[in-house]
Backbone as JSON, one array per atom type, in Angstrom:
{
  "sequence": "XXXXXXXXXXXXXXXXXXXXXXXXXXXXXXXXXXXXXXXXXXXXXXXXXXXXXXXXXXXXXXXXXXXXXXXXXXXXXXXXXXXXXXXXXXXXXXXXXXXXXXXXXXXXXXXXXXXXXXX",
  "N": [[-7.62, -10.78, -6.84], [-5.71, -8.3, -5.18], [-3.63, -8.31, -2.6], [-3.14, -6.76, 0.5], [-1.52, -5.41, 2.75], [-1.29, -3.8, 5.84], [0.62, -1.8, 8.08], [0.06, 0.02, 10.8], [0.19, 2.0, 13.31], [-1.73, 4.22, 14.42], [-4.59, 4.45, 14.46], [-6.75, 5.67, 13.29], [-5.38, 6.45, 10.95], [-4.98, 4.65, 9.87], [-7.95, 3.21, 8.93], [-8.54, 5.26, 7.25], [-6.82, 3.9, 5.47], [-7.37, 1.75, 4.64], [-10.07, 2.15, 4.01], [-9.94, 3.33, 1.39], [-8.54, 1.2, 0.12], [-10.11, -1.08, -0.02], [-12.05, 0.35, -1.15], [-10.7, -0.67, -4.26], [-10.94, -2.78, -4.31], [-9.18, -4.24, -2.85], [-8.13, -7.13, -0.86], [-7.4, -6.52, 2.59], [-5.45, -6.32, 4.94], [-4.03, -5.97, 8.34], [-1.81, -4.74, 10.65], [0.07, -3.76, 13.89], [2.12, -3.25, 14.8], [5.68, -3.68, 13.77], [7.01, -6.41, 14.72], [4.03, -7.93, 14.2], [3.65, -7.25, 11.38], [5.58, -8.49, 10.34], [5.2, -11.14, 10.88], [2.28, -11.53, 9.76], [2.87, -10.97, 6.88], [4.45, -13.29, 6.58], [2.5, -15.48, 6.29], [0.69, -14.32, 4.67], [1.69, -13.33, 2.51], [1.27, -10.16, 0.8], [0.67, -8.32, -1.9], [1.24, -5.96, -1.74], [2.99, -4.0, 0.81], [2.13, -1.56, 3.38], [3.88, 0.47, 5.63], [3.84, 1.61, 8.38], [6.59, 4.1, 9.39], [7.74, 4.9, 12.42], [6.59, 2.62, 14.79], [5.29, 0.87, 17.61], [7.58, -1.14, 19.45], [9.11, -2.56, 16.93], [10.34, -0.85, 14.54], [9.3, 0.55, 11.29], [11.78, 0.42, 9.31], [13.48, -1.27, 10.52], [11.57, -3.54, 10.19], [11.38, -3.79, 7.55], [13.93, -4.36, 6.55], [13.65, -7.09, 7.73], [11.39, -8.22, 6.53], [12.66, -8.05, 4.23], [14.07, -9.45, 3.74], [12.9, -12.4, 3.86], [10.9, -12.03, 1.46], [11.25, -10.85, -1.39], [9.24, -9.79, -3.36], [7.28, -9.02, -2.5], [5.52, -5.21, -3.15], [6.77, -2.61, -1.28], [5.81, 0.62, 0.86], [6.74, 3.14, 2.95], [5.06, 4.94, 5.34], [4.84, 7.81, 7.01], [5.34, 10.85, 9.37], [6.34, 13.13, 8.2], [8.45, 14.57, 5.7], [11.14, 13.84, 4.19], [14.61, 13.88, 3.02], [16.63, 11.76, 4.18], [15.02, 9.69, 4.92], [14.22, 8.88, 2.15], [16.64, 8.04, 0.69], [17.42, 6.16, 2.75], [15.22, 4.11, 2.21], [15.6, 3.26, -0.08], [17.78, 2.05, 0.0], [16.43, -1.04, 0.93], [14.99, -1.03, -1.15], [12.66, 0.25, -1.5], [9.33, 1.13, -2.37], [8.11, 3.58, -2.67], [7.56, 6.65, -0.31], [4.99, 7.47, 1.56], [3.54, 10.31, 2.79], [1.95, 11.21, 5.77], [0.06, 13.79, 5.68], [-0.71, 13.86, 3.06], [-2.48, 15.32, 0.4], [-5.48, 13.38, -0.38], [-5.77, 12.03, -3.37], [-2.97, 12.17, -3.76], [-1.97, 10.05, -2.38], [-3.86, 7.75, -3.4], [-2.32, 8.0, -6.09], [-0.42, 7.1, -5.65], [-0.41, 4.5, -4.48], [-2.02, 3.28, -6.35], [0.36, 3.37, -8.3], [1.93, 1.5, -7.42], [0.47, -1.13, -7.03], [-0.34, -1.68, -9.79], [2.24, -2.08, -11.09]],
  "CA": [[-7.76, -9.73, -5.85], [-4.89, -7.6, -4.62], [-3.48, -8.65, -0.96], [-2.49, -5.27, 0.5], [-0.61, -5.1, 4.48], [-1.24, -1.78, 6.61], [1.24, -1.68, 9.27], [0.4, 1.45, 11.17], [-0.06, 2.24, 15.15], [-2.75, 5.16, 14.12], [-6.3, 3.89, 14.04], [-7.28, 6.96, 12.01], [-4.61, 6.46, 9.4], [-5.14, 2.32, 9.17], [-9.15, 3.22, 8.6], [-8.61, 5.95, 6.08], [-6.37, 3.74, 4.26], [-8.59, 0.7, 4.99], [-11.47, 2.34, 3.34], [-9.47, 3.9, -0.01], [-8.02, 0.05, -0.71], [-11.57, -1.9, -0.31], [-13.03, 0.72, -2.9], [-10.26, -0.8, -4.66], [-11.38, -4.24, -4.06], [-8.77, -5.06, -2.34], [-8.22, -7.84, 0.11], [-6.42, -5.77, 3.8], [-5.08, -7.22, 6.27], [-3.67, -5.0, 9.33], [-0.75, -5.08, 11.54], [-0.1, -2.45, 14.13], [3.19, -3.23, 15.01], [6.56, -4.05, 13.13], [6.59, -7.48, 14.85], [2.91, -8.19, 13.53], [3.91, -7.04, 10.05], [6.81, -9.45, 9.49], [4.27, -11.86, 10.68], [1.57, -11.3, 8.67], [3.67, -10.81, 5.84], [5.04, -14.57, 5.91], [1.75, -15.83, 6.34], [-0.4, -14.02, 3.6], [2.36, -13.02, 1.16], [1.0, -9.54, 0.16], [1.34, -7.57, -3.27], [1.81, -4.4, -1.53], [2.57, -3.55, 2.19], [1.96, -0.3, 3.93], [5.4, 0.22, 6.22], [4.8, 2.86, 8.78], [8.01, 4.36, 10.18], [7.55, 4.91, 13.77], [5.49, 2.15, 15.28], [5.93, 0.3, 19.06], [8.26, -2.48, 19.75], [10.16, -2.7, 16.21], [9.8, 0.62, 13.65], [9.26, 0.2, 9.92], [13.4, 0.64, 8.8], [13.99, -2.95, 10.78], [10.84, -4.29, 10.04], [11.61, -3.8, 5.9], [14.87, -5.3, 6.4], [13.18, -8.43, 7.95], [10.66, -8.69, 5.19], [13.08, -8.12, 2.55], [15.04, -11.46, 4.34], [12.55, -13.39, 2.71], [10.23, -11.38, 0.53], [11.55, -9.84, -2.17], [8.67, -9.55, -4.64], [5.91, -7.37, -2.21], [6.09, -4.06, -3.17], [6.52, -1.66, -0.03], [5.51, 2.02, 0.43], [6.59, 3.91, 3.64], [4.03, 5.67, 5.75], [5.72, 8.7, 7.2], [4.59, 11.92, 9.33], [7.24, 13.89, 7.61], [9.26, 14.41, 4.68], [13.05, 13.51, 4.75], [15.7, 13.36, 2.05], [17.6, 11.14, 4.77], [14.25, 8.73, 4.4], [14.81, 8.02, 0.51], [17.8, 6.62, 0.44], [17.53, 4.57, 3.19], [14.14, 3.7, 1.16], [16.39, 2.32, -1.36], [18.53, 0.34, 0.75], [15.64, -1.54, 1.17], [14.3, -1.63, -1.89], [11.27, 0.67, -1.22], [8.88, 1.8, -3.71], [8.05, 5.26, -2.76], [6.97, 6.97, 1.05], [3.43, 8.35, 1.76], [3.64, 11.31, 3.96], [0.34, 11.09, 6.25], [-0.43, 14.49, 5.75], [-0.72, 14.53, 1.64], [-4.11, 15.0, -0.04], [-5.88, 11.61, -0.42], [-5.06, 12.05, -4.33], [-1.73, 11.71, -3.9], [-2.44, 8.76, -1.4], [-4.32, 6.66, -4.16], [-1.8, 7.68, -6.88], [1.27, 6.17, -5.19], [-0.87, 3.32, -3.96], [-2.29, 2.58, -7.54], [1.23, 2.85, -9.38], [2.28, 0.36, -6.98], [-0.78, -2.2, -7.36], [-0.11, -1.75, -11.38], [3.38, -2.57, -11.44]],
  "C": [[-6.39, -9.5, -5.2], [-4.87, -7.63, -2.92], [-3.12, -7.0, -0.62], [-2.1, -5.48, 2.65], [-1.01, -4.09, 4.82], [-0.85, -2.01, 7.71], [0.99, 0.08, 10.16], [-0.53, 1.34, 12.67], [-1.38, 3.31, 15.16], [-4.01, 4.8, 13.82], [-6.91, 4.6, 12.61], [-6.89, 6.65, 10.59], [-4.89, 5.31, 8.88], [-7.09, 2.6, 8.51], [-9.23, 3.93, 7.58], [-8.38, 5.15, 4.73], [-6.82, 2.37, 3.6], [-9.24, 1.12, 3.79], [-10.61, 2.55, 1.4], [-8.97, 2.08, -0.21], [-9.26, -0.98, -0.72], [-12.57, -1.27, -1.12], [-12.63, 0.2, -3.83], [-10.46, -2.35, -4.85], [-10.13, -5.08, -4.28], [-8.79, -6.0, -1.45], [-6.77, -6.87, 1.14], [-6.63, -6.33, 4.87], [-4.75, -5.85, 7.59], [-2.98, -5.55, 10.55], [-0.47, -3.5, 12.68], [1.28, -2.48, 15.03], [4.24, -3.75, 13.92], [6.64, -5.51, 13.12], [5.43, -8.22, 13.9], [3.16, -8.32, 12.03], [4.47, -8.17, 9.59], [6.07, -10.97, 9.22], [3.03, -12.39, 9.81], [1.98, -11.59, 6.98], [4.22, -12.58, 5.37], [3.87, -14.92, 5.8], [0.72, -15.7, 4.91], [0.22, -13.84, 2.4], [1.72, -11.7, 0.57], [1.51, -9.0, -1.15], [1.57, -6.44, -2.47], [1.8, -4.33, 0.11], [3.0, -2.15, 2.18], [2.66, 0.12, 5.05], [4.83, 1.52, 7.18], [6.33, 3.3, 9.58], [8.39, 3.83, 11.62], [6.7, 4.07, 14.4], [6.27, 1.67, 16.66], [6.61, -1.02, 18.65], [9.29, -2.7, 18.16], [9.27, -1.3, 14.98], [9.94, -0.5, 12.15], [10.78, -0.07, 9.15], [13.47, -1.23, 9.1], [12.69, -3.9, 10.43], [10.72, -4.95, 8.51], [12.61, -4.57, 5.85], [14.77, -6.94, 6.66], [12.71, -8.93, 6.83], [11.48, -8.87, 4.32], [13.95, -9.59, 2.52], [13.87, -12.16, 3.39], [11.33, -13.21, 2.01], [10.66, -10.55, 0.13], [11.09, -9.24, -2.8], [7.25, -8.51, -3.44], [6.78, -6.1, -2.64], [5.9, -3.1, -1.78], [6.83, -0.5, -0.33], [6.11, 2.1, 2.33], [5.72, 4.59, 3.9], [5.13, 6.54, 6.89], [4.64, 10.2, 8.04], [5.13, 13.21, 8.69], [7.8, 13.62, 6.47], [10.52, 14.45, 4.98], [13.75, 12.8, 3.54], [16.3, 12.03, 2.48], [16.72, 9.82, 4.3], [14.34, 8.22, 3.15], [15.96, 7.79, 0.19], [18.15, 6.18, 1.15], [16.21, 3.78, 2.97], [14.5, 2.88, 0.71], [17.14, 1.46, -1.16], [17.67, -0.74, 1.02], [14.32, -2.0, 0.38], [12.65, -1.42, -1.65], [10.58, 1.51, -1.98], [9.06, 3.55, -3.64], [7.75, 5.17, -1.01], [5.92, 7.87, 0.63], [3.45, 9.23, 2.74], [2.04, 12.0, 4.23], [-0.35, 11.98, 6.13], [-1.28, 14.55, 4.17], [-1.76, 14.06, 1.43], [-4.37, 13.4, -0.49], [-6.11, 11.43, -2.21], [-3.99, 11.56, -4.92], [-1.61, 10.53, -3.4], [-2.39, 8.31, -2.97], [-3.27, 6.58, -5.15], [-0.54, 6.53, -6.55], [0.56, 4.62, -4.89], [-1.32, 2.5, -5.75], [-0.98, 2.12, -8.56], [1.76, 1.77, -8.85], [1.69, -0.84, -6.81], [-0.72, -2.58, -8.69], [1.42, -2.49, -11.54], [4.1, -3.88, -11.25]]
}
């Protein structure tokens, strides 16, 4: 069973994405700060965390750079309310799979989430 992280301050968005990864039978955890995340993250070791950008007390950018201190092998996705060139390649400094931009049909959601569960 597939560990999966969801860092995100948005109830709405953590339940949506909640529900789409336990059809998936995954195992989700949930963090709702940056702090929390890094936490979490040493603790459970996920295959995939769920990064959003903007959260309270530390954002997703410094919270990736923590993780990537000593997890190299989760794969991480950005959660995003926007699109931003500037965002993918500091993605990549960081060694970040792809970004999910909160608005995009729940299609696109699962695909990005599945190629990154596969790989």
């Amino acid at each position: 069973m597939k560990k999966v992280l969801i860092c995100e301050d948005e109830k709405g968005v953590q339940e949506f994405l909640q529900n789409i990864l336990k059809k998936k039978a995954c195992e989700v955890f949930t963090a709702e700060d940056g702090q929390e995340a890094i936490d979490k993250a040493k603790e459970i070791k996920p295959d995939l965390i769920l990064l959003d950008i903007r959260m309270p007390k530390l954002n997703g950018l410094e919270a990736a750079k923590k993780i990537r201190s000593f997890n190299k092998t989760s794969k991480l996705i950005f959660l995003t309310g926007f699109e931003s060139p500037e965002l993918s390649k500091e993605a990549q400094q960081y060694d970040i799979l792809n970004y999910i931009v909160k608005s995009s049909p729940t299609q696109e959601v699962l695909k990005l989430i599945d190629k990154a569960l596969e790989s």
